[in-house]
N, C-alpha and C positions, 0 to 999 in steps of 0.2 A: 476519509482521513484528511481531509483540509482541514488547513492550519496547524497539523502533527507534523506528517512527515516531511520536513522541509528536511535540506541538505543537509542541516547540523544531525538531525535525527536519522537519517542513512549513512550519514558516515561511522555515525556510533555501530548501527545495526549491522554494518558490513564490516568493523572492527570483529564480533560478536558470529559472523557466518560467511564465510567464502565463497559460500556457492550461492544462497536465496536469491532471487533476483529480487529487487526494490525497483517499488514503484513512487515517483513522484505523488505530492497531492497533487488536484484536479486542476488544473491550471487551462482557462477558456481562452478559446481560438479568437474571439476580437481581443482579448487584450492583450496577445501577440499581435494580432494582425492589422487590428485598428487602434490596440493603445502604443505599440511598437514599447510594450514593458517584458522586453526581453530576460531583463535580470531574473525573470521568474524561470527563466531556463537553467540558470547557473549549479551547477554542480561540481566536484570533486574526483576526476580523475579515480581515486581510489575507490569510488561507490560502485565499479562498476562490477558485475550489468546489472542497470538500470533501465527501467523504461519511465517515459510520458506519456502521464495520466491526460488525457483532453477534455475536453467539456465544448460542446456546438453542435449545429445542426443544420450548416448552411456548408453542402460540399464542397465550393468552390475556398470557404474561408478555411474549412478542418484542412487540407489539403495544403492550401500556404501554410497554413501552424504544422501542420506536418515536417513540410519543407524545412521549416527554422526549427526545428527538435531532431532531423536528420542534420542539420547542419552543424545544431551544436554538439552533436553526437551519441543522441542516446542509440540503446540499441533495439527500441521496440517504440513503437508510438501506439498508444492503447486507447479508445473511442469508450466514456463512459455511459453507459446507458442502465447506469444502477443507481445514484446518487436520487434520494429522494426529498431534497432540503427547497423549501421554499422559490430561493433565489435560483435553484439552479431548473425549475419548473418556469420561473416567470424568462427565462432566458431560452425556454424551450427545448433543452439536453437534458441530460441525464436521465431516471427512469419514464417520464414523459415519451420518450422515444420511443419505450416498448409499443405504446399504440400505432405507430409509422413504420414498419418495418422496410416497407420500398424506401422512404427517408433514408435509413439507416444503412440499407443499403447502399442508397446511391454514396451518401457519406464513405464509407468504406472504399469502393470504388473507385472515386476520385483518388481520397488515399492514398493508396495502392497505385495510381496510377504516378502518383508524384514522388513519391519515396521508396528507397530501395531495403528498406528495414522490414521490419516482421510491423505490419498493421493487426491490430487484433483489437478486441471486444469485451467488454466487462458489462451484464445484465444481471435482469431480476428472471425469476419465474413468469413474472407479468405483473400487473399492476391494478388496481381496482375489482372489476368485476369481471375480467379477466379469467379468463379457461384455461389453465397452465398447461395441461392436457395438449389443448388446440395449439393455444399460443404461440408456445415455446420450440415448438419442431420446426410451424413455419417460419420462425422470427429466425430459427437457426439456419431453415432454408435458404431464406434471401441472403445473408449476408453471408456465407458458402459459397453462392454461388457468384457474388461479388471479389469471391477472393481470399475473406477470411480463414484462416487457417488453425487460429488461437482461439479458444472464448473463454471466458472466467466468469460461471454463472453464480449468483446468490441466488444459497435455494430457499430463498423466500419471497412471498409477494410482497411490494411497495404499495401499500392507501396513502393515494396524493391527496385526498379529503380527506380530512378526521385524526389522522395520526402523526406527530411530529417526526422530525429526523430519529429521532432517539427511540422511539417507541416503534416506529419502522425496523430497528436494527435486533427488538426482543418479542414485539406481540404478534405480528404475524406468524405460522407455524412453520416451521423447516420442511421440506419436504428432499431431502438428500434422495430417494429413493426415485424421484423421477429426472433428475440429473444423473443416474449414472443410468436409467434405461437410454435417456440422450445419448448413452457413447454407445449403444447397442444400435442405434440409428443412426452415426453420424461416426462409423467405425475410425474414418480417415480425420477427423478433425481432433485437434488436442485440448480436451476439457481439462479446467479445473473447475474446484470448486471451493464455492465463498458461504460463510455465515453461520456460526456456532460454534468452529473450528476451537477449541483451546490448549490443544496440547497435541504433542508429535505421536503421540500414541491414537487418540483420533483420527492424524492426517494419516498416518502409514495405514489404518483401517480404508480408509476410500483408497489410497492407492493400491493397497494389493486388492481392493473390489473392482478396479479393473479403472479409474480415472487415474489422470496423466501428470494433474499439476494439485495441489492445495495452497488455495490464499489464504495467509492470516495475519488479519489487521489488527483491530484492539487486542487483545494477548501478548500477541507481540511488541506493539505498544507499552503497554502498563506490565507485561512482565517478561521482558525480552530478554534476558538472558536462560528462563526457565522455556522457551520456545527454540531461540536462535543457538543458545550457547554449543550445545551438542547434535542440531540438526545437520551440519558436514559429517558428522560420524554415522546418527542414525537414519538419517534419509537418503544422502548421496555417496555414503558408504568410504567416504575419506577416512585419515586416521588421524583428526584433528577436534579433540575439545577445546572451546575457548573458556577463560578464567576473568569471572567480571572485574575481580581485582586488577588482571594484567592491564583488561580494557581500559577500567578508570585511570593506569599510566600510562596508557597508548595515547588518551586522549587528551593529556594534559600541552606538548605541543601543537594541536591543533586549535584549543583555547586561546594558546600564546599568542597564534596568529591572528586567530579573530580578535582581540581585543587591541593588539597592535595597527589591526584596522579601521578601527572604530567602535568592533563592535561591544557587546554585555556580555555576563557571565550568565545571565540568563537564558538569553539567549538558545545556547547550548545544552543549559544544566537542567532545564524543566523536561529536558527527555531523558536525562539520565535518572529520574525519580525514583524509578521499579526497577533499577539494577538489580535490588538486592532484595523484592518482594519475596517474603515467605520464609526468608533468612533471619538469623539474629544477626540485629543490629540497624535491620531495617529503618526501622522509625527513627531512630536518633539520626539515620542520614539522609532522609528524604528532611527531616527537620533543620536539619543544620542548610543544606543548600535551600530548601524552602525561603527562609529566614533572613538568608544570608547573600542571596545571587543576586537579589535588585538591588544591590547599594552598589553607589557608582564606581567605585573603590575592588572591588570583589573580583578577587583573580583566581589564577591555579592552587593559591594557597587556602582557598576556602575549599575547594573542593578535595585537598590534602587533607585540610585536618577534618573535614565531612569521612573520608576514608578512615583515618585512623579509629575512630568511631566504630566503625565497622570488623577493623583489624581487631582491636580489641575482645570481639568474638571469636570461640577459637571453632565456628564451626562455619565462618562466613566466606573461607576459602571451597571453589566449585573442586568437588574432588574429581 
């Protein structure tokens, strides 16, 4: 999810659900630690809980970034070892790691040993020519026995040759059914699980099959209100629906402040695209802020009358 979920994009999502926990994007351990670009840590009080997402493979550096993601307060510092994108290969993290798993562990380790937060884990099945079979018990081994407690596995394999990021995320096959024999193995550890996920009706299936958490990233992305809006009611059993309309005026002082800092109305507005996916009205309001967010000019009242657009449906209100 680099380059999606920055702060502007959690603070929507956490308008939209009280309880999901949000994860930053992938944010790498030298460029905290050797670029000293801290601002990538910045987040919003109200997002919380939140955890950081890391990217590294050199323990002593994940461990400083640890340090400065405990400091700036998140509450989970998360080691990705599922990213399967070029750059984050040539940098030696991300699914790359599945072949190391003493690496990985050591990574953890130090961790753990430098922060008092929940250190935890996000993998693939394995990667290449890989035995997921084999793999994946002992990958869960080592970093268990380093301390992890959390893991977040995608149940699919990563091809670091041959397949782009994108085609990683569809043509490999799922394999959900040996991710939850994982919890039969690894009774004490808290699985979730990543990759296909589209809807709350799917997640509560893995969860009452006996897993612990479910991640879900594009969906909730591009249609985040039909994910997020009623997951406090139907997953964590609150008695809270949220209303994308309310959201879209919840979020209107939080524009005010961004652009009174410098910032665009784009910014903000290119994650509120799929507010209203699958609603009438839809298209006229992905069009209208489409159209309308990068002109230097472009405030809260673009995204006013992009709503009205909307309102004018009389079926675009979430019941």
């Amino acid at each position: 999810m680099m380059d999606w979920t920055d702060k502007h994009c959690r603070y929507l999502h956490r308008l939209l659900s009280g309880e999901a926990l949000l994860y930053t994007e992938m944010v790498t351990a030298p460029a905290l630690v050797r670029g000293g670009a801290l601002h990538l840590l910045e987040f919003s009080p109200e997002e919380f809980p939140v955890a950081l997402q890391l990217g590294g493979s050199n323990p002593v550096e994940l461990a400083a970034a640890a340090r400065l993601g405990q400091a700036a307060g998140y509450d989970e510092i998360n080691l990705n070892c599922g990213c399967p994108s070029d750059r984050v290969q040539s940098g030696t993290f991300g699914a790359v790691l599945m072949k190391d798993p003493g690496r990985v562990a050591a990574c953890v380790a130090e961790m753990r040993a430098a922060v008092d937060v929940d250190v935890t884990v996000k993998c693939r099945i394995g990667v290449d020519d890989q035995d997921p079979e084999e793999v994946l018990p002992e990958f869960l081994a080592r970093i268990v026995a380093a301390g992890c407690e959390r893991v977040t596995i995608h149940a699919r394999k990563a091809w670091l040759q041959g397949l782009s990021p994108k085609e990683n995320r569809d043509i490999p096959p799922l394999d959900y059914d040996l991710v939850h024999r994982m919890k039969g193995l690894f009774p004490n550890l808290h699985i979730s699980i990543n990759g296909g996920v589209t809807s709350l009706e799917q997640a509560r299936t893995h969860l009452e099959g006996g897993l612990d958490g479910v991640m879900i990233g594009r969906a909730a992305y591009h249609q985040p209100a039909d994910i997020l809006s009623t997951a406090d009611r139907d997953i964590f059993g609150r008695d809270h629906v949220s209303d994308p309309v309310d959201v879209v005026h919840a979020m209107l002082p939080y524009i005010e402040a961004h652009l009174s800092a410098g910032g665009r109305l784009h910014q903000i507005s290119r994650h509120m695209l799929g507010l209203f996916a699958g609603r009438p009205g839809a298209r006229a309001w992905r069009r209208h802020l489409s159209e309308g967010a990068a002109r230097k000019q472009a405030g809260p009242e673009l995204v006013e009358a992009a709503l009205a657009l909307v309102a004018m449906q009389p079926e675009a209100r979430a019941g």
